[in-house]
N, CA, C and O atoms as a Maestro MAE file, in Angstrom:
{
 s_m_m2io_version
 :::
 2.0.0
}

f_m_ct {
 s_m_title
 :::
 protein
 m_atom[276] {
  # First column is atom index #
  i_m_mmod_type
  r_m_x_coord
  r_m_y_coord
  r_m_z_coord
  i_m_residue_number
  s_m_chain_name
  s_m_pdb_residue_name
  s_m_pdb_atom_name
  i_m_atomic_number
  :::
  1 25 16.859 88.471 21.140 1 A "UNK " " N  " 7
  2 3 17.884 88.742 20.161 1 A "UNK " " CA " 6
  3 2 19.241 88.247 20.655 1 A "UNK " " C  " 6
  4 15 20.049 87.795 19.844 1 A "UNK " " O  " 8
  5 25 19.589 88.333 22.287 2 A "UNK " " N  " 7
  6 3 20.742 88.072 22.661 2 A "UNK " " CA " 6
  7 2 20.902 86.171 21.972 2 A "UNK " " C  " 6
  8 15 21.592 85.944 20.979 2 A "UNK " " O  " 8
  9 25 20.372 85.381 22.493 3 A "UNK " " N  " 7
  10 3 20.000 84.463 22.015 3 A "UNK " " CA " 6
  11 2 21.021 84.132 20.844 3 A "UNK " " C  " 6
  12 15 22.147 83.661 20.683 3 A "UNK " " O  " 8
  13 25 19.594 84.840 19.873 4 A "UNK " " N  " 7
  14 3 20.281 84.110 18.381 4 A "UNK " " CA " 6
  15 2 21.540 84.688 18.145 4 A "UNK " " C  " 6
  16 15 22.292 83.978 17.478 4 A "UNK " " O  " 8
  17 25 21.983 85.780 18.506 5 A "UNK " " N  " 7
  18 3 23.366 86.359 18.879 5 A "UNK " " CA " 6
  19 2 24.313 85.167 19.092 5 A "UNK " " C  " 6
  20 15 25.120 84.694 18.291 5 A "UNK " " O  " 8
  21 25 24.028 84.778 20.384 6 A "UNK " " N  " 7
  22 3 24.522 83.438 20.773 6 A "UNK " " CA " 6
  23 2 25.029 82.196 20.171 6 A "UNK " " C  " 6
  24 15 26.157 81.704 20.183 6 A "UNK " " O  " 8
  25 25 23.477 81.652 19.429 7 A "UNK " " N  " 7
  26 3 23.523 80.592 18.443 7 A "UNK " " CA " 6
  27 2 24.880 80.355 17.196 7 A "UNK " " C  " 6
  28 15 25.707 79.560 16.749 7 A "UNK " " O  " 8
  29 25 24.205 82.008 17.078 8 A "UNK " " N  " 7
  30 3 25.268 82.128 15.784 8 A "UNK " " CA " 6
  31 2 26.496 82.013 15.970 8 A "UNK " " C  " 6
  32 15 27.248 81.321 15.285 8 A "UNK " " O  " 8
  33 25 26.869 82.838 17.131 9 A "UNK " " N  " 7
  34 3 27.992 82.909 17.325 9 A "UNK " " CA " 6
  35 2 28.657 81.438 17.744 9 A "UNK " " C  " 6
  36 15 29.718 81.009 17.291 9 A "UNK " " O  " 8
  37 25 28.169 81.050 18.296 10 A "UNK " " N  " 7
  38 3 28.520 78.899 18.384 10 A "UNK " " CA " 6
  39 2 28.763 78.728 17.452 10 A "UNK " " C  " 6
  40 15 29.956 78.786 17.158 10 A "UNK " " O  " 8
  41 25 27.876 78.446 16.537 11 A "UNK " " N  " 7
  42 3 27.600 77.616 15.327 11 A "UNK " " CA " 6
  43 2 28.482 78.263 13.837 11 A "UNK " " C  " 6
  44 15 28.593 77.496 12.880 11 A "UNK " " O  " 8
  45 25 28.977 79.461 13.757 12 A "UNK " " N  " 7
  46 3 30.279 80.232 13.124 12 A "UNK " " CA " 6
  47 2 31.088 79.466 13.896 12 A "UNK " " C  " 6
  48 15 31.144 78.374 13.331 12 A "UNK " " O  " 8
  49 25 31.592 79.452 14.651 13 A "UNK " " N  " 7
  50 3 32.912 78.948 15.079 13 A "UNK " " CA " 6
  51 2 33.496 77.388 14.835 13 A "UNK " " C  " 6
  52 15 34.656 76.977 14.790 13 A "UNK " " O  " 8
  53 25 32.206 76.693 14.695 14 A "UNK " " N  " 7
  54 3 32.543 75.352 15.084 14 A "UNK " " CA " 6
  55 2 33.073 75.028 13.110 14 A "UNK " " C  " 6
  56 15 34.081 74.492 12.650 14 A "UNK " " O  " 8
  57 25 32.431 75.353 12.744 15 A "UNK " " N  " 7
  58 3 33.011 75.910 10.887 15 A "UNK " " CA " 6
  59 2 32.336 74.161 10.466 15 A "UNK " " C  " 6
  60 15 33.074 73.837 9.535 15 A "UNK " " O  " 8
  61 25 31.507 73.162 10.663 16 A "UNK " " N  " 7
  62 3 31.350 71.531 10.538 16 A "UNK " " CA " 6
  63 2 29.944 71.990 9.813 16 A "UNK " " C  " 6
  64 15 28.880 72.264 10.368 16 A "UNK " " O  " 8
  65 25 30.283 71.994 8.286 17 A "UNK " " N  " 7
  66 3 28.643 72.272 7.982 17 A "UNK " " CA " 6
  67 2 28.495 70.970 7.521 17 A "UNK " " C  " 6
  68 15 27.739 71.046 6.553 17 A "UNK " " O  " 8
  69 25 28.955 69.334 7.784 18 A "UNK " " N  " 7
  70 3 27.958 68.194 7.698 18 A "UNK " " CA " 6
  71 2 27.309 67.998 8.504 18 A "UNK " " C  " 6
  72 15 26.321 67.313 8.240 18 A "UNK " " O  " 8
  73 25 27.499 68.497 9.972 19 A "UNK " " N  " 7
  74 3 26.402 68.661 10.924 19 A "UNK " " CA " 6
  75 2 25.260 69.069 10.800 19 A "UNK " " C  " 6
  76 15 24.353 68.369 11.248 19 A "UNK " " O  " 8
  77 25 24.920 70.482 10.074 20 A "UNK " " N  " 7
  78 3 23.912 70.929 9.573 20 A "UNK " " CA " 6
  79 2 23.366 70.087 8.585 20 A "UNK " " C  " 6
  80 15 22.280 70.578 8.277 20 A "UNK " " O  " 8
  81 25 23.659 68.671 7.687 21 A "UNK " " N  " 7
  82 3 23.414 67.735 7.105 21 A "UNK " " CA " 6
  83 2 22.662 66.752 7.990 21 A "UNK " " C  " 6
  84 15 21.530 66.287 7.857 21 A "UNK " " O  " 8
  85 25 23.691 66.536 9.034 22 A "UNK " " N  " 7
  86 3 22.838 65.761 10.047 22 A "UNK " " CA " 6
  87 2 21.583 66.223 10.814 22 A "UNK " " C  " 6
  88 15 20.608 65.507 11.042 22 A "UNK " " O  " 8
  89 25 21.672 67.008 11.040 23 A "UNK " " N  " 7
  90 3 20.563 67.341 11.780 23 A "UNK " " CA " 6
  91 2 19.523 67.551 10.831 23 A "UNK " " C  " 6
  92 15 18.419 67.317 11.324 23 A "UNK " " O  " 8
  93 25 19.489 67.931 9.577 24 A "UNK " " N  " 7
  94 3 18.096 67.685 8.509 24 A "UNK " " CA " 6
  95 2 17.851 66.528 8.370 24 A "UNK " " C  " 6
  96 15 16.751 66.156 7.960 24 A "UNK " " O  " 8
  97 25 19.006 65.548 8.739 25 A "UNK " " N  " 7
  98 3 18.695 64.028 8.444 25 A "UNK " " CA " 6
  99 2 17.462 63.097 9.240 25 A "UNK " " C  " 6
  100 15 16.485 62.386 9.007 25 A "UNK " " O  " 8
  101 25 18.452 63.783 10.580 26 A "UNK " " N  " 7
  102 3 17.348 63.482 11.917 26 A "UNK " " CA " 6
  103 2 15.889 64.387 11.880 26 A "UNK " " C  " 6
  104 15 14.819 64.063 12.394 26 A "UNK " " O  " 8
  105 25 16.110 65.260 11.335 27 A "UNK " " N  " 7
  106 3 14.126 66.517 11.055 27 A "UNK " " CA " 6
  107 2 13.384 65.566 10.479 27 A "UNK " " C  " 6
  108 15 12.205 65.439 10.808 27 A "UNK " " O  " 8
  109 25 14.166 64.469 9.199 28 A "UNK " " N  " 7
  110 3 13.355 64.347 7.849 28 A "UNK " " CA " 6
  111 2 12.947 62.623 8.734 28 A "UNK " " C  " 6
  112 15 11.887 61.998 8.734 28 A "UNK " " O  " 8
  113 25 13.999 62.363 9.259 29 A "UNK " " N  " 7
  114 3 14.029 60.896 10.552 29 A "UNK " " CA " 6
  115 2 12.446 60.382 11.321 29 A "UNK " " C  " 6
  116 15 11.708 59.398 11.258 29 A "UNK " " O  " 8
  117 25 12.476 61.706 12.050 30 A "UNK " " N  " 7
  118 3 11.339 62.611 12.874 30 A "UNK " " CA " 6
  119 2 10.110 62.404 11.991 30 A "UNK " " C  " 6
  120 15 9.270 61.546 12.262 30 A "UNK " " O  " 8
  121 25 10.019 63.232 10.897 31 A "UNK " " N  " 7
  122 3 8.602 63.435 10.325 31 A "UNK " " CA " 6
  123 2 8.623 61.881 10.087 31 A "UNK " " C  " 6
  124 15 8.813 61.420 11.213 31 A "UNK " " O  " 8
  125 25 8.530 60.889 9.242 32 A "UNK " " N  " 7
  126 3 8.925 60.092 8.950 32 A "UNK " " CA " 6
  127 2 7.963 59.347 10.518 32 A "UNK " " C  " 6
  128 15 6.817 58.898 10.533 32 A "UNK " " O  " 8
  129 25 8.643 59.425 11.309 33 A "UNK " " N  " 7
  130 3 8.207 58.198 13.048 33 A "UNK " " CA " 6
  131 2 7.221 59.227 12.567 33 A "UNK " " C  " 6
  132 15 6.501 58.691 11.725 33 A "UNK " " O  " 8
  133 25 6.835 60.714 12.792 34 A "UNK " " N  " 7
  134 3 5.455 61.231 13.179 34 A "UNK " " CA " 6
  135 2 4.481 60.901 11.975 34 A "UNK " " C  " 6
  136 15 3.300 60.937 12.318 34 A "UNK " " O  " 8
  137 25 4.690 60.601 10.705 35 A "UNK " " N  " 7
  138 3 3.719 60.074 9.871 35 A "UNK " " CA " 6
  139 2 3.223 58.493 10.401 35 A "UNK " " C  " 6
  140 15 2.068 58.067 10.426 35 A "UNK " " O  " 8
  141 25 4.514 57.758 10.824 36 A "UNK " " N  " 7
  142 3 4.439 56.359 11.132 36 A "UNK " " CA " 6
  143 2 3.318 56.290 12.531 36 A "UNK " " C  " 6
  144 15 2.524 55.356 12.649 36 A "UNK " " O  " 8
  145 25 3.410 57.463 13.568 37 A "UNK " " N  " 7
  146 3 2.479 57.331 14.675 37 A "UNK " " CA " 6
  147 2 1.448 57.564 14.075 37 A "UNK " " C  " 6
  148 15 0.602 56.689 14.264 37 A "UNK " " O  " 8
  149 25 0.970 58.799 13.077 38 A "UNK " " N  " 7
  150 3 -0.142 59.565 12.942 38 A "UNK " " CA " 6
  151 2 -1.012 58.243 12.514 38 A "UNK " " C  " 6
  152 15 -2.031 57.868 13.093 38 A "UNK " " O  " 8
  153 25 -0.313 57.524 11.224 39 A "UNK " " N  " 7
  154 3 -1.154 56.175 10.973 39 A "UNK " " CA " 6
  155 2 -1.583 55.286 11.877 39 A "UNK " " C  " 6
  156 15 -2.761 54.929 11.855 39 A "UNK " " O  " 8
  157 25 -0.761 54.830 12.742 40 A "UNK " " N  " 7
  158 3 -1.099 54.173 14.200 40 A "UNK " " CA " 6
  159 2 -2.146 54.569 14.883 40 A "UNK " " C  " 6
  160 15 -2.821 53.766 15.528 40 A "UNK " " O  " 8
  161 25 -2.454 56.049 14.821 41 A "UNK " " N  " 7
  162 3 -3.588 56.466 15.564 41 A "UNK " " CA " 6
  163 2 -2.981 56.966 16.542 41 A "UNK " " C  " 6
  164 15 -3.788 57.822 16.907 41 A "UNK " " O  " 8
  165 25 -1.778 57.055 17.490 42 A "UNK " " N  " 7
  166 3 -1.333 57.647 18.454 42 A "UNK " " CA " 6
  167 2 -0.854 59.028 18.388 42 A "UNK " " C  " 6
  168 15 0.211 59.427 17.917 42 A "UNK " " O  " 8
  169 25 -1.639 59.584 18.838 43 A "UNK " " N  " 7
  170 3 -2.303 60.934 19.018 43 A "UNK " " CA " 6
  171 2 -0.823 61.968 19.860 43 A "UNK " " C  " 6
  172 15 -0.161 62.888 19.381 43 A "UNK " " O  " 8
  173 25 -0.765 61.467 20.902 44 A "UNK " " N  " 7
  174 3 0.835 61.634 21.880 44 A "UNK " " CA " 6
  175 2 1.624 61.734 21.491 44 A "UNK " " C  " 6
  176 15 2.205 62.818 21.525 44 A "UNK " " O  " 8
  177 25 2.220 60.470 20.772 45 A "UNK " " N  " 7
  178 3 3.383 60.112 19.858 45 A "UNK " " CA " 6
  179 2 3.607 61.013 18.987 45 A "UNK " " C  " 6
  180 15 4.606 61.733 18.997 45 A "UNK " " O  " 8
  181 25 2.235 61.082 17.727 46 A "UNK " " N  " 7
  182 3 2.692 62.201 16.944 46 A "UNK " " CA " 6
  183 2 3.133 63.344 17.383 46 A "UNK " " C  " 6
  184 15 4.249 63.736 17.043 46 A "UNK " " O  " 8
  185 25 2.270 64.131 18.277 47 A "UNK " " N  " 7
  186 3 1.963 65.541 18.463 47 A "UNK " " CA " 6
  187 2 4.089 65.717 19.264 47 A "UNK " " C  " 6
  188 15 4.688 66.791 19.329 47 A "UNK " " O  " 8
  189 25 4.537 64.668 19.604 48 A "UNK " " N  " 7
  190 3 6.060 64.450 20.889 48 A "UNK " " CA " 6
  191 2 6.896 64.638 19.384 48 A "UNK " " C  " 6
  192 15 7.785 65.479 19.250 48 A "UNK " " O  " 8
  193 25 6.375 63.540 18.077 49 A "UNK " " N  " 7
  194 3 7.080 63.693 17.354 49 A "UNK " " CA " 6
  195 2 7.289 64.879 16.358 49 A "UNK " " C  " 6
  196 15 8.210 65.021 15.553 49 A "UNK " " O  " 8
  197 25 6.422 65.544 16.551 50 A "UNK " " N  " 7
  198 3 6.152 66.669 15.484 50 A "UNK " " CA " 6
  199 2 6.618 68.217 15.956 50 A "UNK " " C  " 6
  200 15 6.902 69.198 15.270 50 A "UNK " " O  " 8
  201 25 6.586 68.064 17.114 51 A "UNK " " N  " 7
  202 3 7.301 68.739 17.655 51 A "UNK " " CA " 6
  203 2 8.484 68.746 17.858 51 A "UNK " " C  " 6
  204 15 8.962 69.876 17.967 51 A "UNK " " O  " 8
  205 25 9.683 67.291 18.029 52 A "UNK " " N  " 7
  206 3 10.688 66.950 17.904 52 A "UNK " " CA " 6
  207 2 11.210 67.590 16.694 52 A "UNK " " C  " 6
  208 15 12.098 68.441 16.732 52 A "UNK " " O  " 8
  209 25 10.580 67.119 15.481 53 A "UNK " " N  " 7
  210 3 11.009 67.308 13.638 53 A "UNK " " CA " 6
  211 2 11.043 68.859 14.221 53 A "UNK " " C  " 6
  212 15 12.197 69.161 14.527 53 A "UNK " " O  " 8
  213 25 10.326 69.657 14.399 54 A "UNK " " N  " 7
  214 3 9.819 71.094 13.792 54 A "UNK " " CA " 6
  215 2 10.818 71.678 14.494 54 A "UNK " " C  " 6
  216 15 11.184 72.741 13.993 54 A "UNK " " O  " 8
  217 25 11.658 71.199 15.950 55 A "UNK " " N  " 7
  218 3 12.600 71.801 16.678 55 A "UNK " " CA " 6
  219 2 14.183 71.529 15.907 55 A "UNK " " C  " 6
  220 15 15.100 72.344 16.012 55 A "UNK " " O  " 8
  221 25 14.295 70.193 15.107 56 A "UNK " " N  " 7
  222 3 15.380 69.724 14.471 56 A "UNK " " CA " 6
  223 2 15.488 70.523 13.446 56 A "UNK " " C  " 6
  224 15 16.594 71.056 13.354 56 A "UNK " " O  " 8
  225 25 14.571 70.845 12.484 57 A "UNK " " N  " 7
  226 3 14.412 71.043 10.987 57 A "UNK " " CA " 6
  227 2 14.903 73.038 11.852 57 A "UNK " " C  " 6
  228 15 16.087 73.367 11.920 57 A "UNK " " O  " 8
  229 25 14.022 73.788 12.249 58 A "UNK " " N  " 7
  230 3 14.208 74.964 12.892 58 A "UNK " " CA " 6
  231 2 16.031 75.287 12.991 58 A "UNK " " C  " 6
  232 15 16.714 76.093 12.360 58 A "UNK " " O  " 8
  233 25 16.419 74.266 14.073 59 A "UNK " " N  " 7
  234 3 17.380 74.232 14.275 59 A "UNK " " CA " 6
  235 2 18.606 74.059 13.395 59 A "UNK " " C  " 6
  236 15 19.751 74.488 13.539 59 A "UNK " " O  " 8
  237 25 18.050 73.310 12.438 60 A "UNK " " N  " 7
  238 3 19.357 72.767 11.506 60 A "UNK " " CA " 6
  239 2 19.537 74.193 10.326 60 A "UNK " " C  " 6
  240 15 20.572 74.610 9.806 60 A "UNK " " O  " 8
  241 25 18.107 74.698 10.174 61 A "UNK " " N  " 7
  242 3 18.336 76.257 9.448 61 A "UNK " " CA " 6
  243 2 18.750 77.052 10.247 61 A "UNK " " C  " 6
  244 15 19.695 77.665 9.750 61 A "UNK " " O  " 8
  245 25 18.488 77.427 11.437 62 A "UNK " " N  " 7
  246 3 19.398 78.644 12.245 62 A "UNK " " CA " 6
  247 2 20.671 78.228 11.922 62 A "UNK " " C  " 6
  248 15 21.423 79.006 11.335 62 A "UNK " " O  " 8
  249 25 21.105 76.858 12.287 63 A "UNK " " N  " 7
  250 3 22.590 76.554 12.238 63 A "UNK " " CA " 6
  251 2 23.469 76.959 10.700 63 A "UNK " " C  " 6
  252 15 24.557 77.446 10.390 63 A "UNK " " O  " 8
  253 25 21.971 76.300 9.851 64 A "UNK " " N  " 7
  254 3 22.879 76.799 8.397 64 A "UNK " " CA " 6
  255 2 22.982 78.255 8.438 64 A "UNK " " C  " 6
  256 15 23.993 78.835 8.043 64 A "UNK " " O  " 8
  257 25 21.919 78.884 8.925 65 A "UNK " " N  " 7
  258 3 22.116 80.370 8.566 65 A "UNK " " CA " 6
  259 2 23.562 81.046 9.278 65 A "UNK " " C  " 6
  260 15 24.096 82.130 9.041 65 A "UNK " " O  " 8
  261 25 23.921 80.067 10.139 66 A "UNK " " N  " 7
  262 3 25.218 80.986 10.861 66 A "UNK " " CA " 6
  263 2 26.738 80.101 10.433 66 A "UNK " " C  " 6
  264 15 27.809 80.542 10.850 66 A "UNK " " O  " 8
  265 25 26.698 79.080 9.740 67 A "UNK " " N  " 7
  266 3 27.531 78.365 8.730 67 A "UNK " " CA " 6
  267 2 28.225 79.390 7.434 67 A "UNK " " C  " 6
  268 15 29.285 79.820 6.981 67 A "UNK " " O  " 8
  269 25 26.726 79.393 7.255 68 A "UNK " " N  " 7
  270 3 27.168 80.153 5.622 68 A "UNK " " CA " 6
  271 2 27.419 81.491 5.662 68 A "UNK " " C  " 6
  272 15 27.900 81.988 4.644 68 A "UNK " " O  " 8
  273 25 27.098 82.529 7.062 69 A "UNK " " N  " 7
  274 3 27.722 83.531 7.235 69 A "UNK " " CA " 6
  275 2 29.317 83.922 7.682 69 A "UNK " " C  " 6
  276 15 29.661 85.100 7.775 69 A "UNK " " O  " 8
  :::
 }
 m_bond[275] {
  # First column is bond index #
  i_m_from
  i_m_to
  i_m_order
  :::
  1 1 2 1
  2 2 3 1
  3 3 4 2
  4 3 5 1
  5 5 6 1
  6 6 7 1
  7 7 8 2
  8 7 9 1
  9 9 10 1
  10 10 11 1
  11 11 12 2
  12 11 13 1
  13 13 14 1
  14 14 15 1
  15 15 16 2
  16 15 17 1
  17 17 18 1
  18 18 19 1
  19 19 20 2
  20 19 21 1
  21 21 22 1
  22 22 23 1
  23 23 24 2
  24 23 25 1
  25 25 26 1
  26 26 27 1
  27 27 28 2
  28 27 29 1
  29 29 30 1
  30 30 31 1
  31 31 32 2
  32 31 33 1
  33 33 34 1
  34 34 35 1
  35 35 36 2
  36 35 37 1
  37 37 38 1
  38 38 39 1
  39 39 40 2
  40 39 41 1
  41 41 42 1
  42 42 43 1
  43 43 44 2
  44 43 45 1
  45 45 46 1
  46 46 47 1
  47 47 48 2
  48 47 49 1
  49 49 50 1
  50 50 51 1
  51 51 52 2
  52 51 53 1
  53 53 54 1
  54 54 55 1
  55 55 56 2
  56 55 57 1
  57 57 58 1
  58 58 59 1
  59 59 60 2
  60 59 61 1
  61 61 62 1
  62 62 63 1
  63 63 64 2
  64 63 65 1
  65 65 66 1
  66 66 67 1
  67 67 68 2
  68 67 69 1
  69 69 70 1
  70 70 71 1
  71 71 72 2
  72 71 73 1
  73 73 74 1
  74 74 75 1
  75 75 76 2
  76 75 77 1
  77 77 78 1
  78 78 79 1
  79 79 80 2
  80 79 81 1
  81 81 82 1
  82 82 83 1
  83 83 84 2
  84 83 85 1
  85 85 86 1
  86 86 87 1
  87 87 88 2
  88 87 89 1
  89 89 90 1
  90 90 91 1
  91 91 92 2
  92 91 93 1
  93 93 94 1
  94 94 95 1
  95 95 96 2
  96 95 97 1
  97 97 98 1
  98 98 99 1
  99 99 100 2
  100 99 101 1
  101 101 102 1
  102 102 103 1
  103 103 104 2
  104 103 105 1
  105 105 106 1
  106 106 107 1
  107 107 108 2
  108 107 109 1
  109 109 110 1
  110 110 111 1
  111 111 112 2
  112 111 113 1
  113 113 114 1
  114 114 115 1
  115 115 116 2
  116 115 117 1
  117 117 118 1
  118 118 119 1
  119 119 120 2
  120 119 121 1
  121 121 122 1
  122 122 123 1
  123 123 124 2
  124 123 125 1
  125 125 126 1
  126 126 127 1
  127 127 128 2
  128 127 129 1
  129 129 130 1
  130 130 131 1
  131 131 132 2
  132 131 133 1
  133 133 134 1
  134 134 135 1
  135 135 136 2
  136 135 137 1
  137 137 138 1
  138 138 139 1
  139 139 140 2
  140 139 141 1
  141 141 142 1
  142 142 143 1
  143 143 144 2
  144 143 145 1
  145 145 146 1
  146 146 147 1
  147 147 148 2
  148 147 149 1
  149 149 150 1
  150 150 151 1
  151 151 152 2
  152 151 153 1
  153 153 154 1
  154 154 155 1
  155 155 156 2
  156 155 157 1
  157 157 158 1
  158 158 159 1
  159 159 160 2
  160 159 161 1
  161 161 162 1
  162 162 163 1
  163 163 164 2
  164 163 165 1
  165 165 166 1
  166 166 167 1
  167 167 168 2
  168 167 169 1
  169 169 170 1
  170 170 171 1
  171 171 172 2
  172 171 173 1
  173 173 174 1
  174 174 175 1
  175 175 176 2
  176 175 177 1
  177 177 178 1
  178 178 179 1
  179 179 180 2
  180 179 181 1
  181 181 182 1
  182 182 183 1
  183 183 184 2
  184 183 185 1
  185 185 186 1
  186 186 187 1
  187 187 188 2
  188 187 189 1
  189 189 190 1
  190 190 191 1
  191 191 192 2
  192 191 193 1
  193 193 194 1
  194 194 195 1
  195 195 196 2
  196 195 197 1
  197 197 198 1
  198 198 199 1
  199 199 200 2
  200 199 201 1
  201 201 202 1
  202 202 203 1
  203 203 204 2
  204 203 205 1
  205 205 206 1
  206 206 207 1
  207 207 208 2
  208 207 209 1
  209 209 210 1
  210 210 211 1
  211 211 212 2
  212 211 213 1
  213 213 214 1
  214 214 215 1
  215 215 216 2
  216 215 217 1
  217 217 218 1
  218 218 219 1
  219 219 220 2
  220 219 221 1
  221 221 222 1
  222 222 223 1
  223 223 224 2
  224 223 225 1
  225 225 226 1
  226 226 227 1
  227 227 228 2
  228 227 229 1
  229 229 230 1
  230 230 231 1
  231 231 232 2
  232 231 233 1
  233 233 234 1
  234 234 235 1
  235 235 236 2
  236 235 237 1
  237 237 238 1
  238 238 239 1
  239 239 240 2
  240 239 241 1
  241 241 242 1
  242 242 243 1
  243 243 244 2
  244 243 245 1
  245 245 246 1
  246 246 247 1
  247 247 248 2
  248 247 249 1
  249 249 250 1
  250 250 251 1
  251 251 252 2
  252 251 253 1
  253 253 254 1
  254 254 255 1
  255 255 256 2
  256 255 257 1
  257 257 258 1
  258 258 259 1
  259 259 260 2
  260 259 261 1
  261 261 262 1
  262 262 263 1
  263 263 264 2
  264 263 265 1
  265 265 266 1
  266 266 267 1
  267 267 268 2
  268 267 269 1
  269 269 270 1
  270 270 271 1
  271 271 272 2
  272 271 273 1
  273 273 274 1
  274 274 275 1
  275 275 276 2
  :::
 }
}
């Protein structure tokens, strides 16, 4: 809990909600290379990329959630 305490409290202060734009940009970026590996067949790639998206996309909603509060 201290944590997201934390987050929030960053991410209120900095008051830049096109950032939170960007960073869905880069989630949607992400899925996008991880569809492009999954077709390739590279198994690594995806699983590096899908995990990348799911940490961006995660991230860019915590951030909105402490924007719009």
């Amino acid at each position: 809990m201290e944590i997201i305490d934390t987050v929030a409290a960053a991410s209120s202060s900095s008051g830049e909600p096109w950032l939170v734009y960007l960073q869905f940009i880069v989630a949607g970026l992400l899925v996008g290379g991880t569809w492009s590996a999954y077709q390739a067949g590279n198994k690594i790639l995806t699983i590096i990329l899908a995990l990348c998206a799911a940490s961006a996309f995660a991230g860019a909603v915590f951030w909105m959630a402490g924007v719009l509060n």
